[in-house]
VEXNU-859210 format. One line per field, with one value per residue: residue in one letter; x negated, y negated, z negated of N, C-alpha, C in turn; chain. Coordinates in nm, 4 decimals. Last residue first. Example, Ala and Ser with C-alpha at 12.3 -4.5 7.8 and 13.67 -1.06 7.14 Angstrom:
BEGIN
type <- c(S|A)
npx <- c(-1.2850|-1.3190)
npy <- c(0.2250|0.5690)
npz <- c(-0.7080|-0.7800)
capx <- c(-1.3670|-1.2300)
capy <- c(0.1060|0.4500)
capz <- c(-0.7140|-0.7800)
cpx <- c(-1.2900|-1.3200)
cpy <- c(-0.0030|0.3300)
cpz <- c(-0.7870|-0.7800)
mol <- c(A|A)
//
This chain:
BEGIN
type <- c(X|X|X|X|X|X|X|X|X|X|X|X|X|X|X|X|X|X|X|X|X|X|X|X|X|X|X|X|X|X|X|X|X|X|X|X|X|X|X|X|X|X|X|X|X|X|X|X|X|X|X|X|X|X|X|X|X|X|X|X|X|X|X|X|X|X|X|X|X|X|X|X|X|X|X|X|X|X|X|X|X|X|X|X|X|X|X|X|X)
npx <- c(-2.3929|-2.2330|-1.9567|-1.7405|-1.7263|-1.7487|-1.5926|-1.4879|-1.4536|-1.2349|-1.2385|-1.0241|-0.9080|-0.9627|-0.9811|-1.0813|-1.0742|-1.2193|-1.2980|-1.2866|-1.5188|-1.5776|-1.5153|-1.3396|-1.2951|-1.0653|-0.8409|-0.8452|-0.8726|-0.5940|-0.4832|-0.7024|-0.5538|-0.3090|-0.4017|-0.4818|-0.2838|-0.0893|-0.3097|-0.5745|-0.8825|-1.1726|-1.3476|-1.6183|-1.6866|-1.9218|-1.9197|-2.1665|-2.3901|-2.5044|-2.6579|-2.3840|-2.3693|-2.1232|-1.9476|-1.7835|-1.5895|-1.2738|-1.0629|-0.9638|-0.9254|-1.1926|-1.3378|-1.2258|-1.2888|-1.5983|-1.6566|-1.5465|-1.7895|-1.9942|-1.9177|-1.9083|-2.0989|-2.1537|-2.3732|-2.0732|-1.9146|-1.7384|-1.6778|-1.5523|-1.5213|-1.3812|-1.3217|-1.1763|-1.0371|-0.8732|-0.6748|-0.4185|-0.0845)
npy <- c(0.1239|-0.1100|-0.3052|-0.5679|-0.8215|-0.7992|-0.6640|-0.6209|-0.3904|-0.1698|0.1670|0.3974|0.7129|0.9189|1.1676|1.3768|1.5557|1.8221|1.8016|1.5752|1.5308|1.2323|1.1228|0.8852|0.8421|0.9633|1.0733|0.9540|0.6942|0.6305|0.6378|0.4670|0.2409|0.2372|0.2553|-0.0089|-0.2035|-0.1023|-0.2225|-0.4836|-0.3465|-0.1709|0.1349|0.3280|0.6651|0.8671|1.1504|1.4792|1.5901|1.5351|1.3036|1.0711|0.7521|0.4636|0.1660|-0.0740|-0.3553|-0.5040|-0.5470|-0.6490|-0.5062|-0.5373|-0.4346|-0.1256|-0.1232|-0.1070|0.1155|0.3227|0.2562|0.3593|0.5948|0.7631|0.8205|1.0612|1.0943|1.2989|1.4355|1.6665|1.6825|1.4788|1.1879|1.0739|0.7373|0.5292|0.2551|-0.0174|-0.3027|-0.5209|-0.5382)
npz <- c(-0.7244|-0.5539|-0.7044|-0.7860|-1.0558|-1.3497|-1.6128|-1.8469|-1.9924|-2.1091|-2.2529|-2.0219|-1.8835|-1.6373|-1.3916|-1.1177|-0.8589|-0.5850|-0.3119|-0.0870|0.1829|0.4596|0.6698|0.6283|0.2986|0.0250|-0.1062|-0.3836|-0.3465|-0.3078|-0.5232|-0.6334|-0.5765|-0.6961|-0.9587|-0.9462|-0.9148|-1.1507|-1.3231|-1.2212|-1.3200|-1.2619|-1.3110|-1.1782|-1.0617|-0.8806|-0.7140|-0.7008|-0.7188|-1.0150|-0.9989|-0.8673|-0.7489|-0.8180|-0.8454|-1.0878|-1.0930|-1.0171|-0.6852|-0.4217|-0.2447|-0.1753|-0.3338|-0.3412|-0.0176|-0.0355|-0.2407|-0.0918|0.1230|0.0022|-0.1165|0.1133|0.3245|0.3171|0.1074|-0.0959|-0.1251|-0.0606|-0.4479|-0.6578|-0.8808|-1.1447|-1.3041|-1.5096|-1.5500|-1.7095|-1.7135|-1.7544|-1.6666)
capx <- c(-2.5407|-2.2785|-2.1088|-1.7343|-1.7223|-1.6523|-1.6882|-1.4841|-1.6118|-1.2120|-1.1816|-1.1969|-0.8949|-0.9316|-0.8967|-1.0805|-1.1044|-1.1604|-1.2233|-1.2136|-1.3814|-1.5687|-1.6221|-1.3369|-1.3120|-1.1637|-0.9120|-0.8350|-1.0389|-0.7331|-0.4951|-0.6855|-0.6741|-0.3132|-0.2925|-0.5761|-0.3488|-0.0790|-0.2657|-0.4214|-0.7860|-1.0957|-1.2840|-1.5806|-1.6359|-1.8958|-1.9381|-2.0400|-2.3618|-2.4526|-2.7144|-2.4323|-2.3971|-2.2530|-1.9548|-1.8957|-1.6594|-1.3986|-1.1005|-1.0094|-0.8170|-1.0183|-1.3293|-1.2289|-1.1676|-1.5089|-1.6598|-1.5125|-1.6037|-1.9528|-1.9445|-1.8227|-2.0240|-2.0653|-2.3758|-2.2458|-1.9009|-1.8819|-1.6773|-1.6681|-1.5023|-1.4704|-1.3192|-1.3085|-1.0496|-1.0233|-0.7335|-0.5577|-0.1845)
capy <- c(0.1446|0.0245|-0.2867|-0.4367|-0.7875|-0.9538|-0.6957|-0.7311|-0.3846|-0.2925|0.0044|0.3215|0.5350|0.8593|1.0049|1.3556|1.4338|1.7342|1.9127|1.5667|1.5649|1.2710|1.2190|1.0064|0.8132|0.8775|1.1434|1.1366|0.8217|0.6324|0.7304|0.6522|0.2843|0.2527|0.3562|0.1242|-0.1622|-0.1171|-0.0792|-0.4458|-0.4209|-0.2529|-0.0042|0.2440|0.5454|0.8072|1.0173|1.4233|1.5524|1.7057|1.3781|1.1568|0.8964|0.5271|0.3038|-0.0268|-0.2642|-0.4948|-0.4606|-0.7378|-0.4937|-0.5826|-0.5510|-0.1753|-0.1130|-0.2447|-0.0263|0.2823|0.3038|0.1860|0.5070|0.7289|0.6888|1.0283|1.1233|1.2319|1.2705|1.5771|1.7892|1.5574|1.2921|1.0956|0.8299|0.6237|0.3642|0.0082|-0.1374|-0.5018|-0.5288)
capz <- c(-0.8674|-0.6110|-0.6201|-0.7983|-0.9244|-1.2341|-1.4713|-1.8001|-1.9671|-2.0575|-2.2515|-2.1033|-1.8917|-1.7597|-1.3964|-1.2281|-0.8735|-0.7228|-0.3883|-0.1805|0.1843|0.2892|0.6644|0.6849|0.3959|0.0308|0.0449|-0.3684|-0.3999|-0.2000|-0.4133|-0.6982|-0.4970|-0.5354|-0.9178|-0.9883|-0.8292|-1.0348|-1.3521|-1.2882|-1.2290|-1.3544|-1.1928|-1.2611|-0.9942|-0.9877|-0.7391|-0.7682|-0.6587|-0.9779|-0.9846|-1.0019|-0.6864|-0.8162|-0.8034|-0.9611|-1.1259|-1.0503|-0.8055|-0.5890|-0.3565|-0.0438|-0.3138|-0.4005|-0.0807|0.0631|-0.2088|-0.1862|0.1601|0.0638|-0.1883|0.0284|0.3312|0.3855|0.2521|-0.1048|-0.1087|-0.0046|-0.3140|-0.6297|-0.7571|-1.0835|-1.1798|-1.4858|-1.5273|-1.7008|-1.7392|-1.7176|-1.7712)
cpx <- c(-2.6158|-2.4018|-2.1286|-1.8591|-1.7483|-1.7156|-1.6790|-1.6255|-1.5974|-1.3933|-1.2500|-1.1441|-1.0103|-0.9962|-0.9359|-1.0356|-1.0282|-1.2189|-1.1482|-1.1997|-1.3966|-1.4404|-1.6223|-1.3366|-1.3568|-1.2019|-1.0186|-0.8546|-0.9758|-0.8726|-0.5805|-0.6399|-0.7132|-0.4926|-0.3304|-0.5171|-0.4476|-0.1551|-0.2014|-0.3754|-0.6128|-1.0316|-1.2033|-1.5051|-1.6036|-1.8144|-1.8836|-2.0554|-2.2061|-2.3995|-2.6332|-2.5203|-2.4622|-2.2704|-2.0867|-1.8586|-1.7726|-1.4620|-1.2309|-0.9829|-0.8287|-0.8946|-1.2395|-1.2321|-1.1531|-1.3417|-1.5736|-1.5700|-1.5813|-1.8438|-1.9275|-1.8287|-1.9204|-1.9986|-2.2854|-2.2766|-2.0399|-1.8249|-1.8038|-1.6211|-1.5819|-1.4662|-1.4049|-1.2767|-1.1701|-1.0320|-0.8462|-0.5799|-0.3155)
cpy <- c(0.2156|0.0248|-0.1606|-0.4145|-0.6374|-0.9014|-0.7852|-0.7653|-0.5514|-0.3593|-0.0643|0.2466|0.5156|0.7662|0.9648|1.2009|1.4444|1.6207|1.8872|1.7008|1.5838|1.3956|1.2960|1.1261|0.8976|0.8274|1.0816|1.2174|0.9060|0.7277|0.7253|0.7285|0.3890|0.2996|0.3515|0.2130|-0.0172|-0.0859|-0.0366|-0.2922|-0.4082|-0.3463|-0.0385|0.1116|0.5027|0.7169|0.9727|1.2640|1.5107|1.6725|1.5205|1.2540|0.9409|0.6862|0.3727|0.1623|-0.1743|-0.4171|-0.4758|-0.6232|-0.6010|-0.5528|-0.5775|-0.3712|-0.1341|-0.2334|-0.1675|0.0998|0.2516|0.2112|0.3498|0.6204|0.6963|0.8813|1.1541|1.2514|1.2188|1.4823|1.7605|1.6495|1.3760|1.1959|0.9343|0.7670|0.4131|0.1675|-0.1332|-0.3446|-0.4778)
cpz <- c(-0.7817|-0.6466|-0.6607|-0.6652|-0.8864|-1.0824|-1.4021|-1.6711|-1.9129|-2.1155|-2.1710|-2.1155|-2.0032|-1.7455|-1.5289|-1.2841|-1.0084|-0.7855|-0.5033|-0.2380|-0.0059|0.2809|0.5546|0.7397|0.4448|0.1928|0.0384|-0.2221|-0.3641|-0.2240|-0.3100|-0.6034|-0.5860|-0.5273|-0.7486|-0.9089|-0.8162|-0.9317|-1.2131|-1.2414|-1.2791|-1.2157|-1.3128|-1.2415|-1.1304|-1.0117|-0.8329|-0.6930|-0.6160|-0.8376|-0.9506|-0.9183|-0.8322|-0.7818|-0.7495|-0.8999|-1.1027|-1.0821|-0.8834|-0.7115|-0.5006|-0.1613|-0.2366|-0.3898|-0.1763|-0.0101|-0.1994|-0.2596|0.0059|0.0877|-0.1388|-0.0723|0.2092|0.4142|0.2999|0.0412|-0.1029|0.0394|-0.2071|-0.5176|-0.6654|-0.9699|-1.1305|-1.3795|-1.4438|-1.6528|-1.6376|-1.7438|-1.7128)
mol <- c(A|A|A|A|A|A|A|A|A|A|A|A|A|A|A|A|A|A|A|A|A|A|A|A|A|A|A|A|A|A|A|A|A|A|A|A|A|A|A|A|A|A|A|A|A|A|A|A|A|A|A|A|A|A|A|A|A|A|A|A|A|A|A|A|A|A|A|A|A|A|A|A|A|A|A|A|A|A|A|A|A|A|A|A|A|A|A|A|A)
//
């Protein structure tokens, strides 16, 4: 089943490459949606994809890439935006 989840993660993710990281993995997963830098210096993440896959790449936000480190990360679900490709804002 389709879904729609809202991500968000914060520690240093800003200026690390997290966002194109999240990215490329998102699109290597055929995920749709986007991902953007919040002013509290947080990231932002919006994805759609089967429930399944979400699940796998959630675990992925929770280290993210390799510079990035992860204090907390936050999950809920949204309805369904029908993106058709996933980019950052």
């Amino acid at each position: 089943m389709l879904k729609h989840y809202n991500i968000k993660v914060s520690g240093r993710v800003q200026g690390v490459a997290y966002r194109y990281s999240a990215m490329r993995k998102a699109q290597n997963m055929e995920i749709n949606g986007f991902v953007r830098n919040l002013l509290d210096g947080s990231v932002e993440i919006e994805a759609e994809a089967e429930e399944v896959v979400l699940d796998q790449f959630y675990l992925w936000c929770k280290k993210g890439p390799i510079r990035a480190r992860v204090d907390k990360i936050t999950l809920s679900e949204s309805n369904i935006n029908n993106f058709v490709n996933f980019k950052i804002r």
